[in-house]
N, C-alpha and C positions, 0 to 999 in steps of 0.2 A: 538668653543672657546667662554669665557665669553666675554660678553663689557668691554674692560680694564674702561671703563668713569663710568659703571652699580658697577663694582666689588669697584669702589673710592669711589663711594658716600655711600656703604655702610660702607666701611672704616670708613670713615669720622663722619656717624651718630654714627655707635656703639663707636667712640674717643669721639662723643661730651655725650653719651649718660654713657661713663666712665668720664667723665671729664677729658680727656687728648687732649683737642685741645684748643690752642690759636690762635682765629683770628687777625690778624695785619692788620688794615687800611690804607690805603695809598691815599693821593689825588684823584686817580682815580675813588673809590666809589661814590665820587659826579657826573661820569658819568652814575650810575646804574640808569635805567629807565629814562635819558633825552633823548626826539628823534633824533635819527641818524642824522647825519649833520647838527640839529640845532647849531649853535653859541652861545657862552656864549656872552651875554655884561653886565656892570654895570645896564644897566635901565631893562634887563630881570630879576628882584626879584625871580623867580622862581625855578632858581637852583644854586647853588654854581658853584664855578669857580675849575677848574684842576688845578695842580701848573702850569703846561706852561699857564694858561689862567690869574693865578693870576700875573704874571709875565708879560705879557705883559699888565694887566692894571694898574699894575705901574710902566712900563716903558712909559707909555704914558701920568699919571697923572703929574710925576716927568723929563719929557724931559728928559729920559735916551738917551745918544747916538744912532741915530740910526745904523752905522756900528759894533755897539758892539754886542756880546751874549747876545740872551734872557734869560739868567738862572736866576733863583728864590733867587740863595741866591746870585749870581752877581748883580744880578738889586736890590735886598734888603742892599747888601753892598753900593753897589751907592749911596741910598737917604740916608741910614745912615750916611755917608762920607759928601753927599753935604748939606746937609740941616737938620740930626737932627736922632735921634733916636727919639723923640719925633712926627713930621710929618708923619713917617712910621708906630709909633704905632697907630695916631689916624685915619692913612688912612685904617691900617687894623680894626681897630677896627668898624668902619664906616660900612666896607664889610662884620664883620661878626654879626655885630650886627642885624639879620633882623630873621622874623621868615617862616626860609623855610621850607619845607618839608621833612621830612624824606625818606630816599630812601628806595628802597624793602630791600635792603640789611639791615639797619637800623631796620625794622619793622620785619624782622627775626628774626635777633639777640634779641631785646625786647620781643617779643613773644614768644620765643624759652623755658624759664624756665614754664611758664605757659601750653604749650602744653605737656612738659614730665609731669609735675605736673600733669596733669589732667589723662596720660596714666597713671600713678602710680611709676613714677620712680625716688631715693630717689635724692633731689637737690644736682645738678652738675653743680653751677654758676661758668658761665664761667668769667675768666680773659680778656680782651678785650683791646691789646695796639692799639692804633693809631696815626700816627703822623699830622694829621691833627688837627687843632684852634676851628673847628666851635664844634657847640653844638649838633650836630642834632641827636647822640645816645643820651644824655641825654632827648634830648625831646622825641622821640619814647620812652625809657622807663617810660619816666614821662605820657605819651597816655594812655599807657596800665595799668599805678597803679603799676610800678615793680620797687621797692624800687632799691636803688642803690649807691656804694659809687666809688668818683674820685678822683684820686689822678694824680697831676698836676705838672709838674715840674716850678722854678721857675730861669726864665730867666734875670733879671734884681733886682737890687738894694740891701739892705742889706743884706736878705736873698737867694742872686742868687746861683746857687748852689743844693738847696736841694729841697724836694715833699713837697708839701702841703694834705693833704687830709682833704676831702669834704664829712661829711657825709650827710646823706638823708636828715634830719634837717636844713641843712645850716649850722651847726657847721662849723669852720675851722680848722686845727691842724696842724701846721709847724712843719713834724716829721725831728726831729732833729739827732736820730740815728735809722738808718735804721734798723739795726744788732739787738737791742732792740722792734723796736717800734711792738706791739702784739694788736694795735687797727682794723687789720682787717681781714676779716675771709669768705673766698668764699667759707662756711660752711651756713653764712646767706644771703646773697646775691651779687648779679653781683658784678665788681670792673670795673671801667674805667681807664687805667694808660694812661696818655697824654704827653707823653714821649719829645714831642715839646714844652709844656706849653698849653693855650689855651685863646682863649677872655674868658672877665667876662662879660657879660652881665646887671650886675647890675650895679658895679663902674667897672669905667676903670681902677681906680688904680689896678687891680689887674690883666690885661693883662700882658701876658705873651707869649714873641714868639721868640721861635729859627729859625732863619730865616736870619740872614746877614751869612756872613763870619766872624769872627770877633765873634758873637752866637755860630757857630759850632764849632769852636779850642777851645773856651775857656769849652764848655760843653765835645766835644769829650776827652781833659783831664782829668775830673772829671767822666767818665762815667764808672769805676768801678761797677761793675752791684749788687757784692754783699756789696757793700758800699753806694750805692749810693739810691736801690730800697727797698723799706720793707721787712723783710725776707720772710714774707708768700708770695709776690710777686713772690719775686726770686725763692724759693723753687718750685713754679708752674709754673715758665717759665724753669728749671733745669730738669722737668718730663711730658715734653708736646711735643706734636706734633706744630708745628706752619703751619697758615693757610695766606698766605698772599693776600689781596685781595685788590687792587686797585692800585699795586706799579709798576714800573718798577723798574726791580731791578737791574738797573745800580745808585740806590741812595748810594751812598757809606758812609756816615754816618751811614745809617743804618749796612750797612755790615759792620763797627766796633761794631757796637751796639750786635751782632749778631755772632760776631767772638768772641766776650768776653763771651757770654752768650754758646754758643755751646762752650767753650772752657774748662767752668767749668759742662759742663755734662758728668756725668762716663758712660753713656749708650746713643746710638743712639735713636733718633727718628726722623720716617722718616718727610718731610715736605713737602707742596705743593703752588705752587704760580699757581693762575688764571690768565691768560694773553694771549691776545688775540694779536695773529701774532708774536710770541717773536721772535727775532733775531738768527742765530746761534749761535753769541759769548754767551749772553746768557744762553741759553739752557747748551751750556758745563761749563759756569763758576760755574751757579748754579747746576745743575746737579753731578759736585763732590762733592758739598755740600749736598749731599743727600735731594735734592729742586728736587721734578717734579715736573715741569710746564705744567697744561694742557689749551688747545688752546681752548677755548671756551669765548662765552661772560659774563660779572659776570651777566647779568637778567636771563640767560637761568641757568646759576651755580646755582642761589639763588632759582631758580624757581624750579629746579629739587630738591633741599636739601629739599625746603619744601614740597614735592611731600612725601618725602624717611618720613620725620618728620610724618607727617599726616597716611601715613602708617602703621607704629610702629606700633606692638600688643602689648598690655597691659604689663606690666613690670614681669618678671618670664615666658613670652612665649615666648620668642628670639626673634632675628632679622631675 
């Protein structure tokens, strides 16, 4: 019998190698390549924080209760309530303002158009949502010379509500109708969608984070996916595979995100989450949803994809 793990990955490459796979990002990518059992804290600079890791350092900056729940957008509703939407945004902004490193997963993904490119195979940039703040696929692309545009949701102020997009230049463009807007094109290159908002690293005015309670109702409202995402977006999340990697996916945000979006696809495609030790409930929730979860850790996932990547014969001799 094949390696059901052997027969995925080749799945996977000939989707990424048609351009029918979307990776999703989730917090836990910032665990790819930190060592086992190290601890995140604010004074280790070296690797970004989990959302449970971001959650308990500000529950501890902000004297969150200690018999309450640790959760992310509990303890984010808290300092909002007690002390300001402004303290919460400059304490994340603080966090993510730093210049980490990129992880393997990160340095794949950016080097991923330049390796088919070089086997001869015609560009298939990929779409890449995440709901993570920090910047660190922008920086791995920006490493390697691979042009790239972002388009960011905007969580706060006049314009709350709608994307921004970011091209390569530092242009800004507040697209204003989704359904219209035809400025972007995963014909020319990557697309970052930051489906949470993200910091700005330049001015802070332009931080943007979905993160309280009080973020999530008001955006899960508006989060009509063919009104709200650019069409060429939507259209290529309507004909993809989705790849999720670093989530638990008991986020249920995102499973509105995701029930709207598979809602308006006329044909199946199947999808897979990496996640290492999932739960039964899990496994069956996702599982009707046509989600395999395979048990493995995301260094050995990313390390084997670029095994499968680097193998690839020349473009017209198959996989």
């Amino acid at each position: 019998m094949p390696d059901p793990l052997d027969t995925h990955y080749k799945m996977v490459i000939k989707a990424i190698t048609d351009g029918q796979v979307v990776p999703f990002l989730g917090a836990g990518v910032n665990l790819c390549g930190r060592p086992e059992g190290l601890a995140w804290s604010r004074r280790q600079s070296e690797y970004l924080p989990s959302g449970g890791e971001l959650a308990e350092h500000l529950a501890e900056e902000f004297f969150y209760p200690e018999d309450e729940r640790r959760d992310l957008v509990r303890v984010s509703q808290y300092v909002a309530v007690m002390q300001g939407s402004g303290p919460l945004y400059f304490a994340l902004h603080n966090l993510f303002d730093g210049d980490y490193p990129p992880t393997p997963l990160h340095q794949f993904l950016a080097t991923l158009p330049a390796a088919l490119r070089e086997k001869g195979y015609s560009p298939r940039y990929q779409l890449i949502v995440t709901t993570n703040y920090d910047d660190l696929m922008e920086r791995a692309f920006e490493a390697v010379g691979e042009p790239f545009d972002v388009v960011s949701y905007v969580a706060e102020g006049e314009q709350r509500g709608k994307f921004l997009h970011w091209l390569p230049d530092g242009e800004a463009r507040l697209i204003e109708r989704p359904n219209e807007y035809r400025g972007l094109s995963l014909d020319q290159r990557p697309v970052i969608l930051k489906i949470h908002g993200a910091v700005d690293r330049v001015t802070a005015e332009w931080d943007s984070f979905v993160i309280t309670e009080d973020h999530y109702i008001d955006y899960l409202t508006r989060t009509d996916i063919s009104n709200l995402v650019p069409v060429t977006l939507v259209a290529k999340l309507k004909r993809s595979h989705f790849l999720f990697l670093g989530y638990s996916l008991r986020d249920w945000n995102l499973r509105v995100i995701l029930h709207r979006i598979w809602g308006e696809q006329k044909l199946t495609w199947k999808s897979w989450a990496i996640q290492l030790h999932p739960d039964p409930i899990e496994e069956e929730f996702w599982g009707k949803r046509g989600v395999d979860i395979l048990n493995v850790r995301l260094e050995d996932y990313v390390a084997a994809l670029t095994e499968q990547v680097q193998a690839l014969p020349r473009a017209g001799g198959g996989i």
